[in-house]
C-alpha positions, 0 to 999 in steps of 0.5 A, spaced: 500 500 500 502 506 498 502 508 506 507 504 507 511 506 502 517 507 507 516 501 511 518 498 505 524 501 503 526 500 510 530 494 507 534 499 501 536 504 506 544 500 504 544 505 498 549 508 500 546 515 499 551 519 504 557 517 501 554 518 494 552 525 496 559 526 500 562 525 493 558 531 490 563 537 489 560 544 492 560 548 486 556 542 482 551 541 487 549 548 487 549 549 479 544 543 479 539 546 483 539 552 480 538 549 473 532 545 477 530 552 479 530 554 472 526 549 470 520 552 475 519 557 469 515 551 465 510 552 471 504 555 473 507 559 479 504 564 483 505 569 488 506 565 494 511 561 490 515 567 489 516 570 496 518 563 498 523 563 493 525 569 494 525 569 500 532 566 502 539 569 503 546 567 501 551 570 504 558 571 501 561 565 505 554 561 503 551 561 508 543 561 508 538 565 512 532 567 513 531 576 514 531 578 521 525 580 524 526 588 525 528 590 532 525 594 537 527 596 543 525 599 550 529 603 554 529 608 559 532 609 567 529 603 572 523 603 575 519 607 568 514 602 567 519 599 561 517 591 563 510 593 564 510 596 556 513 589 554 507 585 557 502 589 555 504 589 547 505 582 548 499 581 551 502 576 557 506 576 562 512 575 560 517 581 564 518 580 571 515 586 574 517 589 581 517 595 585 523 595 586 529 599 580 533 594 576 529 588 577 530 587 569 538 584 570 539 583 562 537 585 556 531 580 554 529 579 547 521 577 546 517 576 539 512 580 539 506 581 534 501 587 532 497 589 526 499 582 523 507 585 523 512 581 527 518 584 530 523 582 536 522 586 542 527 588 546 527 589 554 532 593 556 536 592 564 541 589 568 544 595 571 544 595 580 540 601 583 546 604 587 546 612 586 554 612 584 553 608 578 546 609 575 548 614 570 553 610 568 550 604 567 543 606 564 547 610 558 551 603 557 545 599 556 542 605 552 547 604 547 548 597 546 539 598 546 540 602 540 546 601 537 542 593 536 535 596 534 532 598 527 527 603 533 528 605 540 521 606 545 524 612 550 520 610 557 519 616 561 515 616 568 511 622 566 508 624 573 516 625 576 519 628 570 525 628 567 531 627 570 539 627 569 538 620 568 533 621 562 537 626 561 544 622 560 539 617 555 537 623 550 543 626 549 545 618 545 539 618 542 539 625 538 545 623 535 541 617 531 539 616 526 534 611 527 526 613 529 525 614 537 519 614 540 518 618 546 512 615 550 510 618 557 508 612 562 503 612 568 499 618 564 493 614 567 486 618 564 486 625 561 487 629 566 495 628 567 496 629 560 499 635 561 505 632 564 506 628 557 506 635 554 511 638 559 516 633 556 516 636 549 522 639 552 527 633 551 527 636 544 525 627 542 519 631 538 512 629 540 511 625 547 506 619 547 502 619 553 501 612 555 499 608 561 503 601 561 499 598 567 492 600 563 493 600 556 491 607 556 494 609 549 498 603 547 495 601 542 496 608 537 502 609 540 504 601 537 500 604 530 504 609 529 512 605 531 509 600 526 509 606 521 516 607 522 518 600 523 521 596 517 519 589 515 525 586 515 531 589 520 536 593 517 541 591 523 540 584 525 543 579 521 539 574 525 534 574 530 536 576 536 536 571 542 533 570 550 532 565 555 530 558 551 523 557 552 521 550 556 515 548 556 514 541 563 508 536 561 506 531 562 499 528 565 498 530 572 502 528 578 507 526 574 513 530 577 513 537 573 513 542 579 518 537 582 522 539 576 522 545 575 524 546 583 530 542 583 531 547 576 530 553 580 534 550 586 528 552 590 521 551 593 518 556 587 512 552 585 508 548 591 508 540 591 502 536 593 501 529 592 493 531 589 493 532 582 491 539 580 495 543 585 498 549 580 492 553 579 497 558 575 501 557 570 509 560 572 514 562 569 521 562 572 528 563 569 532 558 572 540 557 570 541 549 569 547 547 565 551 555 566 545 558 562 538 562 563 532 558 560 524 560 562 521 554 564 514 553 564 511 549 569 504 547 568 502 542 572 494 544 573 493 550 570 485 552 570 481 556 567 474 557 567 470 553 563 465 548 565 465 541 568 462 537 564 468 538 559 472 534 563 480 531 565 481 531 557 479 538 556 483 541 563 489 537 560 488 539 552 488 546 555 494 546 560 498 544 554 496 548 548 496 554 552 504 552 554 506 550 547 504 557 544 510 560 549 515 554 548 520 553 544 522 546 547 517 541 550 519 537 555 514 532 557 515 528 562 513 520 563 512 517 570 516 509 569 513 506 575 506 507 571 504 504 564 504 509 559 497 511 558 493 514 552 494 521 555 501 521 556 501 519 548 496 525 547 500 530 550 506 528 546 502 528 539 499 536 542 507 536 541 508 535 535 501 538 532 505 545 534 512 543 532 516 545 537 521 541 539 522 535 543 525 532 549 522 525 553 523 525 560 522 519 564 522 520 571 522 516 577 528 512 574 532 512 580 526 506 582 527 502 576 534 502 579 533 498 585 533 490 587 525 489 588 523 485 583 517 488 582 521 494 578 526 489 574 520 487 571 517 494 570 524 495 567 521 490 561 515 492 560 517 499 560 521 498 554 516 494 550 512 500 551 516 505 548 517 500 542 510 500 542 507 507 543 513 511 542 515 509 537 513 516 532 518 519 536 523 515 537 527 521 534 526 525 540 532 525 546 530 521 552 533 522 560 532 518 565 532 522 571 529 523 579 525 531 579 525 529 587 532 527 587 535 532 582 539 525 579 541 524 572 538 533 572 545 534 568 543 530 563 537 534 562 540 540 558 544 538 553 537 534 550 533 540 550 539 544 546 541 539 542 532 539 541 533 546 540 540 546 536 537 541 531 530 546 530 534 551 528 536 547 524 537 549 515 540 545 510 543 548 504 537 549 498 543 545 493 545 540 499 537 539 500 536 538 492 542 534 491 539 529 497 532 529 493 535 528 486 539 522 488 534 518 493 529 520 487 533 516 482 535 511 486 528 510 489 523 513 484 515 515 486 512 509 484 507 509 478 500 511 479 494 510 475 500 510 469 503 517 472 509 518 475 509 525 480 515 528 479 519 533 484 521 539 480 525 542 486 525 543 493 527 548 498 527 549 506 521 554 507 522 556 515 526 553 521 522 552 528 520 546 526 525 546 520 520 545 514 520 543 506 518 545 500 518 541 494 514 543 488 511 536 484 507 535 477 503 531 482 501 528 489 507 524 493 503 518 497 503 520 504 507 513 505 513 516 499 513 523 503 514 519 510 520 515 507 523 522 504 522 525 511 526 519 514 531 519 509 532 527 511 533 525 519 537 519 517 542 523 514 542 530 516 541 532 524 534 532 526 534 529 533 529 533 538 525 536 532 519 535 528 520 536 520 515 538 515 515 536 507 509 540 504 508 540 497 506 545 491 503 541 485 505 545 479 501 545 472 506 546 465 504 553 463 500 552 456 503 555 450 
């Protein structure tokens, strides 16, 4: 049958695909799929296709990457308001806030989207509140800010006025070129608005009176920054980075709080034998391995919905609602337990948003010890992940204690393998080279007297690594299957999903 078309092939895997294609010098590599992309004038291709094909760069050294997203950065002395703009344009909360100046350690990078334009946002900090040192401190972040921005947010606290501090920041940004949007927080109603305007005279032109905590002129104030922001930044090379985002799942009870205190290397999430006991979902930026990484804990987290759309719904939407904040999901699988229905549903949730993925199987440290009843749960265990896991056997697997902290240390070199690998682009010649040559060793086969051809192929995106192949017709499910076990056997994928999509292309008639 056509859908297990890669299963049979599993035999002719001895093809000696990787060495043939070792074989193959660079610059024939890429005149063969240049020759293939000039075979796409023949077709019927529309603007999509264009921009996809347009939209990859080659560098000098020929290297290939995707535009940046443009950059916007926010800065201003500590204590304006700065993090609560960031949560508020990004509509969660993401930026610590406190009262206390100087909560903000780094400069933190967030995406962020408005009117259909996505832009990286940029939370500017890492300064220490002394007074000796402040200045100093806020006009070096300022510049890195604003040397690294395509535009720059300048937050001043309206009811206080400016200061010799603010004062330090607006001497640097009138010496760029870039657009600077003066915003004046904590202008609460209309009755304060006076004090915006007695900002006119920072010379940054017009003051935009804000209210971060209230939202009060946020949405005009992002109207008119999108005017002035270009869709692709003219100063990042790529996008510019934070702390990796990990999303803990896993079924309820299974160990996630557990995990994520034993990553914080304190009691930040309450631990309750009951299932259910988070009712919040919580961020925490934890360092593990020598690095910053936001780990999501979401054990429990509920919303108002009503009853009768019981345990698999709360689980569906604890997960779905962690996944669109991740970049990594760490799904977490209780040993002593057979694996269940819901441990697969939770990582098929995974796989559906394309975020990469790392197995960890708690408790292990019980499987460790004499008693026969955990020698013989050993056993069964791998027999059921041969069985219910065996569509991800491509994720990194841990074995490790949450309660305990043992084997922890395995913990980060999975997630950024997972990250490293979806992330991940393979060179449009390369991808070519590696379908025309399993192509002519492993051919479509006929269907209905017709053979579909792949007339070429290209990697859409990244995150999760994504292909493109236009076709003359539909590639069974089962051959497109085969092609994507083919690209993990040959190129590093482990941790991530990959997508192969097609376009069916007809010949343009003369």
């Amino acid at each position: 049958m056509a859908a297990d078309y890669d299963d049979d092939f599993a035999a002719h895997d001895d093809d000696n695909l990787a060495e043939r294609l070792g074989e193959l010098d660079d610059e024939l590599i890429e005149a063969r799929a240049e020759a293939l992309r000039q075979t796409l004038a023949d077709y019927d291709l529309d603007e999509e296709d264009a921009d996809l094909l347009s939209g990859i760069h080659v560098d000098d050294f020929g290297n290939e990457y995707l535009p940046a997203l443009p950059v916007v950065a926010i800065v201003g002395r500590p204590n304006v308001g700065k993090s609560q703009l960031v949560n508020r344009i990004l509509g969660r909360r993401e930026a610590v806030v406190e009262d206390t100046p100087g909560v903000t350690r780094d400069r933190v990078t967030y995406k962020a989207e408005w009117l259909d334009r996505r832009f990286s946002l940029v939370d500017t900090g890492g300064w220490e509140p002394d007074a000796r040192g402040i200045d100093k401190s806020v006009a070096q972040q300022s510049e890195i800010a604003i040397e690294l921005a395509d535009v720059i947010l300048f937050v001043v606290d309206a009811k206080v006025g400016a200061t010799s501090t603010d004062e330090h920041v607006v001497r640097l940004l009138r010496k760029t070129d870039k657009p600077v949007f003066l915003l004046a927080n904590k202008i609460d109603d209309a009755s304060h608005e006076v004090e915006a305007a007695a900002l006119w005279n920072l010379g940054l032109g017009e003051p935009h009176p804000i209210s971060a905590i209230h939202g009060r002129g946020v949405a005009d104030m992002l109207d008119a920054v999108m005017e002035k922001t270009p869709s692709i930044s003219a100063i990042a090379k790529h996008e510019i980075g934070g702390p990796r985002r990990v999303a803990i799942l896993g079924r309820p009870n299974v160990g996630k709080s557990s995990l994520l205190n034993k990553a914080a290397g304190e009691e930040r999430v309450v631990v309750n034998d009951l299932a259910g006991t988070t009712r919040d979902p919580v961020d925490e930026i934890v360092e593990l391995g020598g690095k910053l990484w936001t780990f999501i804990d979401t054990a429990g987290i509920r919303r108002r919905v009503h009853m009768h759309q019981g345990a698999d719904f709360y689980a569906s939407l604890r997960t779905s609602t962690a996944l669109e904040k991740a970049e990594v999901a760490v799904v977490m699988l209780d040993v002593t337990e057979p694996i269940s229905e819901q441990d697969v549903r939770i990582i098929d949730l995974v796989l559906e948003s394309g975020r990469s993925l790392v197995l960890a199987f708690n408790k292990w440290d019980l499987l460790d010890t004499p008693e026969m009843e955990y020698k013989e749960r050993r056993y069964y265990l791998k027999k059921e992940i041969e069985k219910d896991l065996a569509h991800v056997a491509w994720a990194p697997r841990v074995n490790i204690s949450a309660e305990t902290g043992r084997r922890m240390d395995k913990l980060v070199p999975a997630l950024e393998l997972a990250l490293k690998n979806w992330d991940r682009r393979i060179p449009t010649g390369k991808f070519n080279a590696f379908i025309s040559e399993l192509v002519s060793a492993h051919p479509h086969p006929l269907r209905g007297g017709k053979q579909p051809r792949i007339l070429y192929g290209t990697q859409a995106s990244t995150r999760p690594p994504t292909f493109v192949l236009f076709t003359t017709g539909f590639l069974d499910p089962g051959y497109r299957r085969y092609i994507q076990r083919r690209l993990r056997e040959l190129f590093e994928f482990e941790g991530t999903p990959i997508v192969v999509n097609m376009r069916v292309r007809e010949r343009r008639k003369r």
